[in-house]
C-alpha positions in Angstrom: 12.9 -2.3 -39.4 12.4 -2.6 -35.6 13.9 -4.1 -32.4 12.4 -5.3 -29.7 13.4 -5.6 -26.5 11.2 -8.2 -24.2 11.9 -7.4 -20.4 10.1 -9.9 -18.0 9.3 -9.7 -14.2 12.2 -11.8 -13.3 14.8 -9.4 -14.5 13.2 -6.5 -12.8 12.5 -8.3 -9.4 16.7 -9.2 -10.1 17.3 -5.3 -10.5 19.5 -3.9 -7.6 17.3 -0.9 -6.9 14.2 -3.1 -7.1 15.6 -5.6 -4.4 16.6 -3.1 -2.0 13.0 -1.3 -2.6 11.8 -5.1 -1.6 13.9 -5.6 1.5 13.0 -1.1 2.6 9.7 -2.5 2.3 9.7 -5.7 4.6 11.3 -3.4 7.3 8.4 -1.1 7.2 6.3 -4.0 7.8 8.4 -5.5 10.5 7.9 -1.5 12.6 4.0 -1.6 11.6 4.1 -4.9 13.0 6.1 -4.4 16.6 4.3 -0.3 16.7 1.3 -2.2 16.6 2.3 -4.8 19.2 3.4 -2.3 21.6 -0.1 -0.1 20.7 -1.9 -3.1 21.9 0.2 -3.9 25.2 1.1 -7.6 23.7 4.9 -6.8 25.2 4.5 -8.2 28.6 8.0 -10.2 27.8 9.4 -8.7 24.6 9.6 -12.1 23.1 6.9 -11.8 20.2 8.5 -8.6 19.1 12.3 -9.6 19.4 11.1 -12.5 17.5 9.8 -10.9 14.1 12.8 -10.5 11.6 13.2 -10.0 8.2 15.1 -12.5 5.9 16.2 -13.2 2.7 13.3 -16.0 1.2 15.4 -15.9 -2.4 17.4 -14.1 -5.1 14.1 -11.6 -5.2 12.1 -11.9 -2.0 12.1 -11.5 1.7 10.0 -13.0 4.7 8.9 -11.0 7.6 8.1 -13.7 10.3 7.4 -13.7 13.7 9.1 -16.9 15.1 8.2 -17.0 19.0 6.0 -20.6 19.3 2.9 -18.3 20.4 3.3 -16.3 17.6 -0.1 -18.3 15.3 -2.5 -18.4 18.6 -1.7 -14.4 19.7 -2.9 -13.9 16.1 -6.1 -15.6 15.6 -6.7 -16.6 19.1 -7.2 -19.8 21.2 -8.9 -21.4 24.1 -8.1 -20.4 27.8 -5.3 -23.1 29.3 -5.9 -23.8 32.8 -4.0 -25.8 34.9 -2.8 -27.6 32.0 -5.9 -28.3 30.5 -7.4 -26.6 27.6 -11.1 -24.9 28.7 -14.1 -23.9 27.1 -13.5 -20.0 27.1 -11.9 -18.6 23.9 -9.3 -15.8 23.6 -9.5 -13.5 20.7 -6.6 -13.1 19.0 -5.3 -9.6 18.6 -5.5 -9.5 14.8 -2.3 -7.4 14.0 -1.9 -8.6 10.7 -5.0 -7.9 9.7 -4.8 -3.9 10.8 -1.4 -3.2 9.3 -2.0 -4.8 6.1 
């Protein structure tokens, strides 16, 4: 005779030691992410870095967000604003993301 003993995903995402492995994890990112920032001079205000937290998406997961309203153009870029008016001449974003993956 045997026994089985099916153990899914969702338990072990549920597991204490897992969940604080999860949130450890999202911290590291949020440091990669404001180190690399501060690598590339994007601090003249401090407001994109004192915006990106971590926070609780769920029972399992956690967001690391950056939540200044410049936050998606700084990232992949955007045209030059002069005066008011949007121009021709394209800023390239400064790709963060994409390095500290």
């Amino acid at each position: 005779m045997s026994y089985e003993l099916y153990i899914d995903d969702e338990y072990v995402a549920g597991m204490p030691v897992v969940n604080q492995a999860v949130r450890a994890t999202a911290e590291e990112f949020k440091a990669k992410w404001i180190a690399a920032a501060v690598a590339g001079g994007h601090v003249d205000s401090g407001n994109f870095i004192g915006s990106i937290n971590v926070r609780r998406a769920n029972d399992k997961d956690y967001w690391v967000s950056a939540t200044a309203g410049y936050s998606v153009p700084l990232e992949f870029g955007h045209f030059k604003v002069l005066w008011g008016r949007e121009t021709s001449e394209r800023v390239e974003g400064i790709h963060l993301l994409r390095e500290i993956l």
